[in-house]
Structures are given as structure tokens and as C-alpha cells.
PyMOL Python script that loads the backbone (N, CA, C, O; Angstrom):
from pymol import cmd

cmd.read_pdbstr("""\
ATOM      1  N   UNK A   1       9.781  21.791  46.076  1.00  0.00           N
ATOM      2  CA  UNK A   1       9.566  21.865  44.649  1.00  0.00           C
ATOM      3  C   UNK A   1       8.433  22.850  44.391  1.00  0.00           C
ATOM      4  O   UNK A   1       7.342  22.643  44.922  1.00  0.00           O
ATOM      5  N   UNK A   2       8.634  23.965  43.567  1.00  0.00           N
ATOM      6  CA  UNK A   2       7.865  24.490  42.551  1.00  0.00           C
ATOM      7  C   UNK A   2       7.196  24.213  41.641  1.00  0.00           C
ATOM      8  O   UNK A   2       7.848  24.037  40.613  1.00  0.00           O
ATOM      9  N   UNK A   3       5.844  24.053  41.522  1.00  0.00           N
ATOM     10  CA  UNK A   3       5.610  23.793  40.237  1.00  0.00           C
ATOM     11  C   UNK A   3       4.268  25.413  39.523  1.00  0.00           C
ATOM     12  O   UNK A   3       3.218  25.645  40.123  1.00  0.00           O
ATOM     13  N   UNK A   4       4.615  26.065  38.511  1.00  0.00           N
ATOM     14  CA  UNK A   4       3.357  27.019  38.038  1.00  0.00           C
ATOM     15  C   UNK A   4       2.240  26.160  37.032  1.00  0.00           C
ATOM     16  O   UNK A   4       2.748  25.392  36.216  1.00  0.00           O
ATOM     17  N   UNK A   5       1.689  26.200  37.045  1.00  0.00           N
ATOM     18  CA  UNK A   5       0.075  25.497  36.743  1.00  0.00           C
ATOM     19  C   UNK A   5      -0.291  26.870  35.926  1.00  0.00           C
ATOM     20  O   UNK A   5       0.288  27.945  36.085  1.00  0.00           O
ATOM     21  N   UNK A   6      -1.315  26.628  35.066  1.00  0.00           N
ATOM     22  CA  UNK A   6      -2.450  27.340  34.145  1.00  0.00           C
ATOM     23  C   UNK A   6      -3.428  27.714  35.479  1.00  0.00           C
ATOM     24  O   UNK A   6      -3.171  27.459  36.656  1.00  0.00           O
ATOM     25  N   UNK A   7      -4.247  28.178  35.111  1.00  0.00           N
ATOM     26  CA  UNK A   7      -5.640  28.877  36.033  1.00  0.00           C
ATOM     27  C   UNK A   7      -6.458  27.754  35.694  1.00  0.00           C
ATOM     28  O   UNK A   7      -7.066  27.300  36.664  1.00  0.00           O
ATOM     29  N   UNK A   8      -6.697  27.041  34.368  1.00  0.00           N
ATOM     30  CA  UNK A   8      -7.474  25.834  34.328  1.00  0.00           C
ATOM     31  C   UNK A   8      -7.110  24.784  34.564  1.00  0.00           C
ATOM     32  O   UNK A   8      -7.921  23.859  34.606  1.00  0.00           O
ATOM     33  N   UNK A   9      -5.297  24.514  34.876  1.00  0.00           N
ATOM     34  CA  UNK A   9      -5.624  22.998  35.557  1.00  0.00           C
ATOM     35  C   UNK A   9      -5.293  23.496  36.651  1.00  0.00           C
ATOM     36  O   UNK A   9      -4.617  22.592  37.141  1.00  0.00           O
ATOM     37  N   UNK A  10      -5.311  24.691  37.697  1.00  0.00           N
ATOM     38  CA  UNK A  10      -5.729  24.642  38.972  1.00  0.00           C
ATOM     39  C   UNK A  10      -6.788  24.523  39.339  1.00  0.00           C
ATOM     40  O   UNK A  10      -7.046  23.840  40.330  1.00  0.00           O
ATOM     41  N   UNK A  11      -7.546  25.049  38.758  1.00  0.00           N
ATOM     42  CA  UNK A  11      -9.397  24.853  39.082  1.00  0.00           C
ATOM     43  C   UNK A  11      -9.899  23.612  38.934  1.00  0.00           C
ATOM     44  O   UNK A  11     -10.764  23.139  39.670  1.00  0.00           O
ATOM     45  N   UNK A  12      -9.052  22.674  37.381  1.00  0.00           N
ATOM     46  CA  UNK A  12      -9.337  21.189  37.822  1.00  0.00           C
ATOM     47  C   UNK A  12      -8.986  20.592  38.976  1.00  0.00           C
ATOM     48  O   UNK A  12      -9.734  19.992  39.748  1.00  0.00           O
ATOM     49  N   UNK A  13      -7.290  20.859  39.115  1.00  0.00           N
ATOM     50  CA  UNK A  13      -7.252  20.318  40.558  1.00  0.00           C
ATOM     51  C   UNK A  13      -8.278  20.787  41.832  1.00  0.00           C
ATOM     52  O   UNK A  13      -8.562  20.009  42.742  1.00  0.00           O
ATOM     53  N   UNK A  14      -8.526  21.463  41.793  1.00  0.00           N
ATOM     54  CA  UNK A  14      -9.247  21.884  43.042  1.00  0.00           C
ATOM     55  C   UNK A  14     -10.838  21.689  43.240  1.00  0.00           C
ATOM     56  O   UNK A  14     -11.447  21.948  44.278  1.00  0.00           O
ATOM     57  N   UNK A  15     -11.425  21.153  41.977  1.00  0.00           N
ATOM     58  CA  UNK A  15     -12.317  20.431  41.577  1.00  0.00           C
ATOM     59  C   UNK A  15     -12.609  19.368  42.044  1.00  0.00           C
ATOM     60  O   UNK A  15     -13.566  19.012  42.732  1.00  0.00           O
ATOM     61  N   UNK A  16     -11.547  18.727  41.557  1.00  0.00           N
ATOM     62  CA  UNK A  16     -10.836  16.786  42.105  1.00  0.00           C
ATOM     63  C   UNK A  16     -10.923  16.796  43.531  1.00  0.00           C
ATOM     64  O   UNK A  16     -11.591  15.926  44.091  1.00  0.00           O
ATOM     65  N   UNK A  17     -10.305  17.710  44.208  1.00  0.00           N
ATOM     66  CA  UNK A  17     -10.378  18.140  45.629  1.00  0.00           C
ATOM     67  C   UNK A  17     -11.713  18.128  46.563  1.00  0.00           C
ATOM     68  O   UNK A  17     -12.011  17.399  47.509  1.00  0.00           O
ATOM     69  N   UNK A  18     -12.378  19.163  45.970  1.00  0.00           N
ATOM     70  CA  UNK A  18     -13.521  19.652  46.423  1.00  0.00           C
ATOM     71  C   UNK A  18     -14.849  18.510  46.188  1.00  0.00           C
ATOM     72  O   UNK A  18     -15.974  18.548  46.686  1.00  0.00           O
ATOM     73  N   UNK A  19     -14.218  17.448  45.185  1.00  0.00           N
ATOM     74  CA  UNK A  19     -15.285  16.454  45.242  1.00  0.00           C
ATOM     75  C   UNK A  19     -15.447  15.531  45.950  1.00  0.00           C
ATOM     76  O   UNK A  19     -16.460  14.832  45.938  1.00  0.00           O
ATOM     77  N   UNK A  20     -13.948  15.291  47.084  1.00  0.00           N
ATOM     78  CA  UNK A  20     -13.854  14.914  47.989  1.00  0.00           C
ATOM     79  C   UNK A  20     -13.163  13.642  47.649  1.00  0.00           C
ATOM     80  O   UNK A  20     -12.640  13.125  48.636  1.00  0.00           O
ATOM     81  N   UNK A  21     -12.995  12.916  46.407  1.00  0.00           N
ATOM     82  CA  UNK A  21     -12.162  12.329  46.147  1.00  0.00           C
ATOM     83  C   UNK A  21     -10.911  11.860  46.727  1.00  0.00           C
ATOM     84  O   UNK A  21     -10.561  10.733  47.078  1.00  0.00           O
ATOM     85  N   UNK A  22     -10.140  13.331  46.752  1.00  0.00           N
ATOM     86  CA  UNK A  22      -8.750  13.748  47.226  1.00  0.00           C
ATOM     87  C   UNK A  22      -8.917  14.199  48.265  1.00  0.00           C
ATOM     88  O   UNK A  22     -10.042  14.603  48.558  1.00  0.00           O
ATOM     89  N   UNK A  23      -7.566  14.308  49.425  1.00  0.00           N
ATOM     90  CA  UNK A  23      -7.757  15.565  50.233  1.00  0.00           C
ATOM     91  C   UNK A  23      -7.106  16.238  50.025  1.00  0.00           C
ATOM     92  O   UNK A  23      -7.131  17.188  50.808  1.00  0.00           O
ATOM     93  N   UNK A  24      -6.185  16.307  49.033  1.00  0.00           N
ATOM     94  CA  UNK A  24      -5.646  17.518  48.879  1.00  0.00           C
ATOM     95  C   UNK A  24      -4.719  17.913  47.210  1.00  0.00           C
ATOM     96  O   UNK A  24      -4.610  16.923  46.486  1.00  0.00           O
ATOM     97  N   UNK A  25      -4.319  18.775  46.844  1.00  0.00           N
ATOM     98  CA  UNK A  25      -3.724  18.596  45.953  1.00  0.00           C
ATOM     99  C   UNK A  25      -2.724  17.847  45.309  1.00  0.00           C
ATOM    100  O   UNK A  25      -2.650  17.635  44.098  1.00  0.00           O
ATOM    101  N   UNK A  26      -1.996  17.479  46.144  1.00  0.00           N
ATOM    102  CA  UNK A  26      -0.656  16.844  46.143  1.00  0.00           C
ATOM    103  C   UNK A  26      -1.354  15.479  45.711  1.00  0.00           C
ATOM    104  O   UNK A  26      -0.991  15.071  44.608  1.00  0.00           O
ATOM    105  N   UNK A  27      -2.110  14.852  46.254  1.00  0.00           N
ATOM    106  CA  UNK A  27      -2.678  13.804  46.284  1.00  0.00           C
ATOM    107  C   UNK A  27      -3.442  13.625  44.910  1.00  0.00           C
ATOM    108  O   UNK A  27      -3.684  12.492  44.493  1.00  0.00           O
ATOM    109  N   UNK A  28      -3.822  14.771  44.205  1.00  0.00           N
ATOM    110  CA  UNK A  28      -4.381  14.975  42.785  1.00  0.00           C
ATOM    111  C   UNK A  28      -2.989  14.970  41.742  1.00  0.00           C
ATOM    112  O   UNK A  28      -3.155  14.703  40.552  1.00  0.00           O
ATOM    113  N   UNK A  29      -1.937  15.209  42.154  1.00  0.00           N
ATOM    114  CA  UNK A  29      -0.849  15.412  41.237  1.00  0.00           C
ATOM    115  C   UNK A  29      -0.357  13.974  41.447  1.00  0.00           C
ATOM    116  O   UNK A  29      -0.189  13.335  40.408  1.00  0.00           O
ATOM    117  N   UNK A  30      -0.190  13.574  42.190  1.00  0.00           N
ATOM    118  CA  UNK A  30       0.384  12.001  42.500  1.00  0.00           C
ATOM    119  C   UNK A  30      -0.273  10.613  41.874  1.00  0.00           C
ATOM    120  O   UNK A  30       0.394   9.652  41.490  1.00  0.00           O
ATOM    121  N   UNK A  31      -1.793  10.713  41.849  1.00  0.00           N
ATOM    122  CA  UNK A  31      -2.529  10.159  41.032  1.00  0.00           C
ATOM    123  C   UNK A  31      -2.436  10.389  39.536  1.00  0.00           C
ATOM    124  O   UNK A  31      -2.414   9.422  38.774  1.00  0.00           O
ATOM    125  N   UNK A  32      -2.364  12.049  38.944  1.00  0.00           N
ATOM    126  CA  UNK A  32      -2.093  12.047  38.008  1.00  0.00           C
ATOM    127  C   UNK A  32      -1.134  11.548  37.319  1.00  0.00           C
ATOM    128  O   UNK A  32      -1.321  11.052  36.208  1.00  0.00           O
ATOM    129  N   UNK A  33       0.128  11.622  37.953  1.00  0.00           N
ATOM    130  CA  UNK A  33       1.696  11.110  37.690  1.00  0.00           C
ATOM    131  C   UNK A  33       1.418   9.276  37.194  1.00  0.00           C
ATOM    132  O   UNK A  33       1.612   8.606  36.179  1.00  0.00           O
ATOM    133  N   UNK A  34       0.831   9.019  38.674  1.00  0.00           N
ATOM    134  CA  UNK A  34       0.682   7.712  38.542  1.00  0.00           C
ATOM    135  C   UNK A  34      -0.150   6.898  37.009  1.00  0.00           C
ATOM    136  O   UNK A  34       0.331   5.957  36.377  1.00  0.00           O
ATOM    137  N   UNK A  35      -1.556   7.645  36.702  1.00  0.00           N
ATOM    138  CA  UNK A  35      -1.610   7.539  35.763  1.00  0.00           C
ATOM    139  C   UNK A  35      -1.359   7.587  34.646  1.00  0.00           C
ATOM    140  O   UNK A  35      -1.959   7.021  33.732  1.00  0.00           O
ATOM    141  N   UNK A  36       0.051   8.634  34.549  1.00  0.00           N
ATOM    142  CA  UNK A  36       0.489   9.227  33.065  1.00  0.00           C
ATOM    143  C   UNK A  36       1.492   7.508  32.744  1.00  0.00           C
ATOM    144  O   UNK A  36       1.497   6.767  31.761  1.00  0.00           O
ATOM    145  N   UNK A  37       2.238   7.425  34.109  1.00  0.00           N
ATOM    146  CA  UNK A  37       3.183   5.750  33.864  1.00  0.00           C
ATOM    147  C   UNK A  37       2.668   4.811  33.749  1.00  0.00           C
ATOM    148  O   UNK A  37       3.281   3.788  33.445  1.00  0.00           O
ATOM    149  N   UNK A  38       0.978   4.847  34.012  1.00  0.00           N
ATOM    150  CA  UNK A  38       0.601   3.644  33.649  1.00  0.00           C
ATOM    151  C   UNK A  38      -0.031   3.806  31.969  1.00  0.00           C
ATOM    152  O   UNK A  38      -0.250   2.758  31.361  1.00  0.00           O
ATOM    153  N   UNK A  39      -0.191   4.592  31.560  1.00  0.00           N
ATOM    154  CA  UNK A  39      -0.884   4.985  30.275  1.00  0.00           C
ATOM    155  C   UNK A  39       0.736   5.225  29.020  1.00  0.00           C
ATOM    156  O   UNK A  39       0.531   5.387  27.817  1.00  0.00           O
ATOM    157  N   UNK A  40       1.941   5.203  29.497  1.00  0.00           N
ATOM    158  CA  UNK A  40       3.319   5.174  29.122  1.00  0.00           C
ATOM    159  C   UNK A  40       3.458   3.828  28.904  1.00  0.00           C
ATOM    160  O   UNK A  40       3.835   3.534  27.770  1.00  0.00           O
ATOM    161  N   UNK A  41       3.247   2.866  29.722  1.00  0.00           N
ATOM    162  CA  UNK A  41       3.247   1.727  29.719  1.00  0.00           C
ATOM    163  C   UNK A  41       2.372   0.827  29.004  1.00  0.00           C
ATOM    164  O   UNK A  41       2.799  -0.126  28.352  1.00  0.00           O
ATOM    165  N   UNK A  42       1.071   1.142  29.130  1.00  0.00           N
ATOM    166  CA  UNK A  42       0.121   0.548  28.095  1.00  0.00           C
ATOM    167  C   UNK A  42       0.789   0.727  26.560  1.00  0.00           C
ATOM    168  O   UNK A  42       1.023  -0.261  25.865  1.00  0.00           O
ATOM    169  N   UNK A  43       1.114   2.327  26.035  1.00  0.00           N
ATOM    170  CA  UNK A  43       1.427   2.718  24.640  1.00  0.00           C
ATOM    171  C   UNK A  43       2.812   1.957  24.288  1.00  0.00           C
ATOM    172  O   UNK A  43       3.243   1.969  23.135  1.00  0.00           O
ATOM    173  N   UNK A  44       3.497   1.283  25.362  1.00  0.00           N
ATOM    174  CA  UNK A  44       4.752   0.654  25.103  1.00  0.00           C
ATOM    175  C   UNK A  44       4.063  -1.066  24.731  1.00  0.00           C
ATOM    176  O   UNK A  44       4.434  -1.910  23.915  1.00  0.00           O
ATOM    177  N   UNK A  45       3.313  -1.065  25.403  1.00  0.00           N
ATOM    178  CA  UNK A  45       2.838  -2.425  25.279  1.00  0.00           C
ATOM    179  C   UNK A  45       1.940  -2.616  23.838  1.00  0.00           C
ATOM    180  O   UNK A  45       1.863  -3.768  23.412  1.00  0.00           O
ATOM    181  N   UNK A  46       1.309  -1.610  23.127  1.00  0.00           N
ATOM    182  CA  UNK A  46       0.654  -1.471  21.583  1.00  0.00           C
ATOM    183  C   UNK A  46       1.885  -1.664  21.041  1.00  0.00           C
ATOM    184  O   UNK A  46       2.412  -2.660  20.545  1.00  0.00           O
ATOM    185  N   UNK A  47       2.314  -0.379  21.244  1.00  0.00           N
ATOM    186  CA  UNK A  47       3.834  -0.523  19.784  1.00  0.00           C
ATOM    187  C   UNK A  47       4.812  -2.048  19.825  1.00  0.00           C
ATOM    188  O   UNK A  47       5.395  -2.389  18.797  1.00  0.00           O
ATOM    189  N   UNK A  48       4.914  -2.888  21.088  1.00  0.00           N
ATOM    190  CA  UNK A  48       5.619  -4.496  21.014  1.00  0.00           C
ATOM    191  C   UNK A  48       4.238  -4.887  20.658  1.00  0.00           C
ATOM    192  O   UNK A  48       4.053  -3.990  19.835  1.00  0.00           O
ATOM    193  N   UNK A  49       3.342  -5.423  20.658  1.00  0.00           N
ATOM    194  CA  UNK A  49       2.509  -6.277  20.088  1.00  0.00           C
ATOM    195  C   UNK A  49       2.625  -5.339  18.673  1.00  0.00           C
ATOM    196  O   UNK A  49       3.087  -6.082  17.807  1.00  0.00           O
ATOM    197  N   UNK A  50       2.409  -4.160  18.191  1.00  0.00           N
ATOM    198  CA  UNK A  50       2.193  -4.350  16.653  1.00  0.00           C
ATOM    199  C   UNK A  50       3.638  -4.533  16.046  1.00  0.00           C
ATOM    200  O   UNK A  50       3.830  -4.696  14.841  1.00  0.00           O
ATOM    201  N   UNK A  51       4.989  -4.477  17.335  1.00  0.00           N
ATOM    202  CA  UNK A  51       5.778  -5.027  16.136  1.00  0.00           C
ATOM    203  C   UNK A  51       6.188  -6.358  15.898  1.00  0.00           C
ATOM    204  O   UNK A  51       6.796  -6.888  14.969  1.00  0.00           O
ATOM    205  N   UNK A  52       5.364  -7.070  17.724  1.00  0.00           N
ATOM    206  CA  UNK A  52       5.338  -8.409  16.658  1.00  0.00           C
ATOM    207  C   UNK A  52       4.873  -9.086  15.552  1.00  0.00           C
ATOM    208  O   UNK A  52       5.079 -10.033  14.793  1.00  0.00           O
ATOM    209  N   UNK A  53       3.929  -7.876  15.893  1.00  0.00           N
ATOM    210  CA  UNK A  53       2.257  -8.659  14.295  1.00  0.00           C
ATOM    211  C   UNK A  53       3.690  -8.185  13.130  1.00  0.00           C
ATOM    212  O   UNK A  53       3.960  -9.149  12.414  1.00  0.00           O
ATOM    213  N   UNK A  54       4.188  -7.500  12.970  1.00  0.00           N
ATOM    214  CA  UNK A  54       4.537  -7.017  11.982  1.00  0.00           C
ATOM    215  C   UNK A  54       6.110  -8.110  11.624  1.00  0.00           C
ATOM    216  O   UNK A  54       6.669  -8.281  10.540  1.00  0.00           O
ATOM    217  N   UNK A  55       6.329  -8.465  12.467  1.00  0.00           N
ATOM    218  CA  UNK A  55       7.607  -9.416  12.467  1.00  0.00           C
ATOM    219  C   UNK A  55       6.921 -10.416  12.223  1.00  0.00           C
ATOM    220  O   UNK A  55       7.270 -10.965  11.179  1.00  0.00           O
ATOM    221  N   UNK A  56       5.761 -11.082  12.944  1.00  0.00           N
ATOM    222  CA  UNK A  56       4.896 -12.420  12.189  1.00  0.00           C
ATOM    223  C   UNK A  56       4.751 -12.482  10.951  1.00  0.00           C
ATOM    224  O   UNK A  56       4.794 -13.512  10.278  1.00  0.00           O
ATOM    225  N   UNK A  57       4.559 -11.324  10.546  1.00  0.00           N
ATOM    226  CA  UNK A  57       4.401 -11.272   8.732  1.00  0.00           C
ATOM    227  C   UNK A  57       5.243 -11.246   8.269  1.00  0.00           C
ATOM    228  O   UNK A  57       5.192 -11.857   7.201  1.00  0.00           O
ATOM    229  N   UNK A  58       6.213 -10.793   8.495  1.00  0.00           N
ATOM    230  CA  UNK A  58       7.600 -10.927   7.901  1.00  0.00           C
ATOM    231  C   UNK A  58       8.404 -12.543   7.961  1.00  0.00           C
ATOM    232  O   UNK A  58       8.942 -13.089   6.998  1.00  0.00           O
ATOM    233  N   UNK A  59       8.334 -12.936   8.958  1.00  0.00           N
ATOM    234  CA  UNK A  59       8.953 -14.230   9.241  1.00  0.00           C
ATOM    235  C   UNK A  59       7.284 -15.498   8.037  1.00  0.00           C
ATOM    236  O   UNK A  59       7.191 -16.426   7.235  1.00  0.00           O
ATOM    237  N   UNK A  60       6.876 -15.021   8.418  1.00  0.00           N
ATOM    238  CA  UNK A  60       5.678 -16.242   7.682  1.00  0.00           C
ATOM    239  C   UNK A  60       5.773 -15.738   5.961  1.00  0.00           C
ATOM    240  O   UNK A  60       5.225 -16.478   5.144  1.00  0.00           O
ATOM    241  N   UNK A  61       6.448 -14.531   5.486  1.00  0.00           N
ATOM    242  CA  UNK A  61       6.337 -14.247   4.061  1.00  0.00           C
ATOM    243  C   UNK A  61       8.093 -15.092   3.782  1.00  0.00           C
ATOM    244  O   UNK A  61       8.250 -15.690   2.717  1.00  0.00           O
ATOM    245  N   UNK A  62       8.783 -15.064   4.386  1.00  0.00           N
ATOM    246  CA  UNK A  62       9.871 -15.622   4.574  1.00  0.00           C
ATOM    247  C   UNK A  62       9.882 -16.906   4.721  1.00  0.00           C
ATOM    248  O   UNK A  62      10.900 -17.505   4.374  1.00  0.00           O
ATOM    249  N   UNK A  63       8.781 -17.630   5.258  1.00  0.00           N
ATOM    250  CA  UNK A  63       8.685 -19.062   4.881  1.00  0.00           C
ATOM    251  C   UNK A  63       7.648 -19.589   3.981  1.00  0.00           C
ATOM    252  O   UNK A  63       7.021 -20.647   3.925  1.00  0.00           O
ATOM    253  N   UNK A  64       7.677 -18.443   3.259  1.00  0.00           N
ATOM    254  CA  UNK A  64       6.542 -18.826   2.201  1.00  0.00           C
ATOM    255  C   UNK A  64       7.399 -18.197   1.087  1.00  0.00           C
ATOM    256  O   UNK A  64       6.951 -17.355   0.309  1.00  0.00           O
ATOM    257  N   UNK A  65       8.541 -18.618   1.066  1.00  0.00           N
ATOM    258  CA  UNK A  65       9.658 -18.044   0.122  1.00  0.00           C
ATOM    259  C   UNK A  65       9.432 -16.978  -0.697  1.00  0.00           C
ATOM    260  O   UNK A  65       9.562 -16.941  -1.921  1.00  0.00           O
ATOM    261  N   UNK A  66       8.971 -15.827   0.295  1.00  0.00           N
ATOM    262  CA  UNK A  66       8.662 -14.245  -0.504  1.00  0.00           C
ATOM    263  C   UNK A  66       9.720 -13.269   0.349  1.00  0.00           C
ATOM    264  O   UNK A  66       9.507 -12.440   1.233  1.00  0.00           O
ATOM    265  N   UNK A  67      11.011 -13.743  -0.326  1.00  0.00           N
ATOM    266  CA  UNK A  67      11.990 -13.092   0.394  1.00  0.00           C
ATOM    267  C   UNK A  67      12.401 -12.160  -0.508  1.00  0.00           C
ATOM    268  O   UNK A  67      11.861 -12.465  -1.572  1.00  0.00           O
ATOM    269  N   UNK A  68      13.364 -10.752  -0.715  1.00  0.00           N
ATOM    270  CA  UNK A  68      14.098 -10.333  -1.732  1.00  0.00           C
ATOM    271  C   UNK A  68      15.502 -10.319  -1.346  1.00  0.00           C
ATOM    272  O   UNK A  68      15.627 -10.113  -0.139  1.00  0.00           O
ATOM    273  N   UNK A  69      16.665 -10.481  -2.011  1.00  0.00           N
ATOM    274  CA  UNK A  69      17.300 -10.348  -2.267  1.00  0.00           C
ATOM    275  C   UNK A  69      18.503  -9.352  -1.987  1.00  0.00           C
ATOM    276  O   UNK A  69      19.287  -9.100  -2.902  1.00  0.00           O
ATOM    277  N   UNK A  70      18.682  -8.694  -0.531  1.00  0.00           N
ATOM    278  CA  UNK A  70      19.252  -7.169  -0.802  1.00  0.00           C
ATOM    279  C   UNK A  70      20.582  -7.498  -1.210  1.00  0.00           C
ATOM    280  O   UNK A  70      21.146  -8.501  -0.774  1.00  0.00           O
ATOM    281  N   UNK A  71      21.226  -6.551  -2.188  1.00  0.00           N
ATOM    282  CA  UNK A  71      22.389  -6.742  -3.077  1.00  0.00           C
ATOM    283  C   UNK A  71      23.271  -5.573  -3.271  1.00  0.00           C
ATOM    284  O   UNK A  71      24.320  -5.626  -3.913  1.00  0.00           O
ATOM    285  N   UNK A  72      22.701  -4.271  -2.562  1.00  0.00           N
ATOM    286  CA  UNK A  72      23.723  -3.407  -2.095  1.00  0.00           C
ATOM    287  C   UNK A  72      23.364  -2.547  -1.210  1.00  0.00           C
ATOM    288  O   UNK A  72      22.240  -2.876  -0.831  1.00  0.00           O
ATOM    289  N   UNK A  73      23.797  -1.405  -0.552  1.00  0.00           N
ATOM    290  CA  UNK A  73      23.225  -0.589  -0.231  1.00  0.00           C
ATOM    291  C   UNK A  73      22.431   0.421  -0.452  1.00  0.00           C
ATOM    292  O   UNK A  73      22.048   1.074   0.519  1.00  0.00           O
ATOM    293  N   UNK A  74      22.026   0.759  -1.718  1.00  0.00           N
ATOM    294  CA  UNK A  74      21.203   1.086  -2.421  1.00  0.00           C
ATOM    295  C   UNK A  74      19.801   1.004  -2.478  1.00  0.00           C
ATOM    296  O   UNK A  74      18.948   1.876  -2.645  1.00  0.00           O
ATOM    297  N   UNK A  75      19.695  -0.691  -2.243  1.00  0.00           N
ATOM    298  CA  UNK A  75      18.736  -1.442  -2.457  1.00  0.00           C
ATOM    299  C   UNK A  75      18.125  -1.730  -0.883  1.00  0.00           C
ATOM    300  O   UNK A  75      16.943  -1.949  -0.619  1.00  0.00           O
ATOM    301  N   UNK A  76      19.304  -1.666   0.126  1.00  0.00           N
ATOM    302  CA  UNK A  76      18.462  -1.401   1.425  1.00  0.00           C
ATOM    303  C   UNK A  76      18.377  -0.291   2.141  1.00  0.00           C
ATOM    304  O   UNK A  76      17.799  -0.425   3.220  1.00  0.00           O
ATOM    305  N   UNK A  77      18.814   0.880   1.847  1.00  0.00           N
ATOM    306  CA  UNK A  77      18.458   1.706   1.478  1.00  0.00           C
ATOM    307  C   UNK A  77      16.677   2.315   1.438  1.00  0.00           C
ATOM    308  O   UNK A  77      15.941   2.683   2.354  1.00  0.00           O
ATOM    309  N   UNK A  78      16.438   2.199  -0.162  1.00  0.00           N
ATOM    310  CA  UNK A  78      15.463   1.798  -0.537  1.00  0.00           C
ATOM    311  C   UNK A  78      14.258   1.111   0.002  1.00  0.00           C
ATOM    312  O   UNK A  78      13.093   1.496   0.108  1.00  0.00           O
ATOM    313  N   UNK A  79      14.826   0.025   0.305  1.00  0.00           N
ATOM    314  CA  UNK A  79      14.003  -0.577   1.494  1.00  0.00           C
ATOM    315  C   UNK A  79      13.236  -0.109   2.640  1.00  0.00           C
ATOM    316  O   UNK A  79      12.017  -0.177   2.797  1.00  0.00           O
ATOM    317  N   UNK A  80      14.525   0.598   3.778  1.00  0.00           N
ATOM    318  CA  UNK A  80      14.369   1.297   4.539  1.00  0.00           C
ATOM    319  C   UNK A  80      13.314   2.647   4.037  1.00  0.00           C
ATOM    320  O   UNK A  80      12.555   3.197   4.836  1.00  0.00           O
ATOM    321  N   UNK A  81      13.412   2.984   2.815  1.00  0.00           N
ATOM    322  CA  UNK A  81      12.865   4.388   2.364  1.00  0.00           C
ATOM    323  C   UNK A  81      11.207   3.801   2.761  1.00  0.00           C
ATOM    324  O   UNK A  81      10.474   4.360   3.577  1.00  0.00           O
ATOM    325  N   UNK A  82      10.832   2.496   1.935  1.00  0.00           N
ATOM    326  CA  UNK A  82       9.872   2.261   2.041  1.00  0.00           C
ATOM    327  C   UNK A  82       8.900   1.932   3.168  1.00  0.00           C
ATOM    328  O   UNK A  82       7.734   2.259   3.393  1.00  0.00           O
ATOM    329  N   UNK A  83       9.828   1.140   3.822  1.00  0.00           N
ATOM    330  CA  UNK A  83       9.529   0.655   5.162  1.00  0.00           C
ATOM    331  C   UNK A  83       8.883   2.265   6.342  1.00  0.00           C
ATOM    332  O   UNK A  83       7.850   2.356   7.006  1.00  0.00           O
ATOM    333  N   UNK A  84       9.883   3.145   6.176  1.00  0.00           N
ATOM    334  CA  UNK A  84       9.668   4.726   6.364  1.00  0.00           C
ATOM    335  C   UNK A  84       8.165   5.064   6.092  1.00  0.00           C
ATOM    336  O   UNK A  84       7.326   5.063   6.993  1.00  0.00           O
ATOM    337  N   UNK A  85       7.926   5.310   4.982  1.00  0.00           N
ATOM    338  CA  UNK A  85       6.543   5.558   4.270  1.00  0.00           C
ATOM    339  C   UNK A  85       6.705   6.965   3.988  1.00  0.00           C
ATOM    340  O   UNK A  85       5.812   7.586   3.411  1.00  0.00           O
TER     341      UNK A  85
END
""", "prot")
cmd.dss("prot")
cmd.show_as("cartoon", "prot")
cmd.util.cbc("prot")
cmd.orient("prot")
């Protein structure tokens, strides 16, 4: 595998390297990788917790009989427009 790099994230890598951290590059790209799936994974884990917060409110306005009515497509629609922002 090929990969072309910038001049500045080779010099980072070789930075990472030279600090002795790593021994070698590969070993700087592999860590990086590793971190990008774990930081993929965290941002998956925000967006399900805020859409449960956001389904909690919905289900608790729903038993607090603050429901509407949708009555055509128009109107959910509409909905959707809002929900959008």
C-alpha cells in the first residue's frame, strides 16, 4: 500500500517517532487509525444518548397529553419541516 502524506503530517509523524514513543511509522499510523475508531465510536455514542434525551421528551410530553394530532400529509410534513430546523 501507498499512501502520499503532506510535508506536515510527515514531520508530525516523524516527530511521534523521534520521541521515541513509536518505533516506527507504521506504528504512528496504526495508533492513529486506532484512535480515529475509537473517537467514531464515542460521536456514535453522543448522537444515541441525545436521541434518547430527545425521545424521553417526547414520550413524557405524550403522557402528559401534549400530543398533536397529524391529519394529513401536509401537516407531517410540516412537522418534519420543523423538526429539520
Amino acid at each position: 500500500m501507498h499512501i502520499s502524506l503532506t510535508p506536515e503530517l510527515e514531520s508530525r509523524i516523524k516527530a511521534k517517532v523521534e520521541s521515541g514513543l513509536y518505533n516506527n511509522a507504521s506504528e504512528v499510523i496504526r495508533e492513529a487509525l486506532r484512535f480515529m475508531d475509537t473517537h467514531e465510536d464515542w460521536i456514535h455514542q453522543v448522537k444515541l444518548a441525545l436521541l434518547r434525551d430527545q425521545l424521553k421528551v417526547g414520550t413524557d410530553q405524550l403522557d402528559r397529553g401534549e400530543d398533536i394530532a397529524i391529519e394529513s400529509k401536509a401537516m407531517l410534513d410540516s412537522l418534519f419541516d420543523d423538526i429539520k430546523g
